[in-house]
N, C-alpha and C positions, 0 to 999 in steps of 0.2 A: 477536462473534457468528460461529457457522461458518456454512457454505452447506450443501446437503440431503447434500452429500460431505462434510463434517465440515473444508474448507478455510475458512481464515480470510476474512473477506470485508467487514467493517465492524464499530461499533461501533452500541449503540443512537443513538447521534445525529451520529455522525462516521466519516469515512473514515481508514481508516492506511496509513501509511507505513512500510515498516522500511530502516535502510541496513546495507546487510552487503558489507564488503572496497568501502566505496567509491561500490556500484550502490546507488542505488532502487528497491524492490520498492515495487509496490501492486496489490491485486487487480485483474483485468480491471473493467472497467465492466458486464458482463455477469454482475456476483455483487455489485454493491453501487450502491450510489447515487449518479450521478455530478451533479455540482453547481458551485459556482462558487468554493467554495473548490477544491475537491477539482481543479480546471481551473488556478487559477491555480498550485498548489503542481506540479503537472505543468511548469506554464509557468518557474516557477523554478528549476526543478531543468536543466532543457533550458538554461536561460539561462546558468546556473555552473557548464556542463559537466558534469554531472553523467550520468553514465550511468543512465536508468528503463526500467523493466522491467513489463512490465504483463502475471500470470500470478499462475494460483493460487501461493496462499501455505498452509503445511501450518503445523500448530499447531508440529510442535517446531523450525522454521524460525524461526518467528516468538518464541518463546523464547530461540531461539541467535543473535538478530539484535544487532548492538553498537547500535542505537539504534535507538526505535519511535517516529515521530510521529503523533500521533492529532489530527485537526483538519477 
């Protein structure tokens, strides 16, 4: 689903994730529903060094992304 700016921002029943060169992107919490999976996968990514990034995500971003997780 996009946000009322056409930016990606969740799914009907789940949060995404895309990893691009490395970093974690996920939308702000302010464009999608923040919850308890969507808290923990934050917390794992934090945990295994992972660099996240929480900011609008543009549609052909998220198509050019090397992997989307949806959860």
């Amino acid at each position: 689903m996009l946000d009322k700016d056409g930016y990606v921002s969740e799914t009907n029943a789940t949060n995404i994730f895309l990893v691009k060169k490395g970093r974690v992107l996920t939308p702000h919490a302010d464009y999608c529903l923040p919850g308890i999976t969507r808290a923990t996968i934050m917390e794992l990514v934090v945990k295994e060094k992972f660099e996240l990034v929480e900011r609008r995500i543009s549609l052909s971003e998220f198509h050019a992304a090397d992997e989307v997780l949806d959860c």
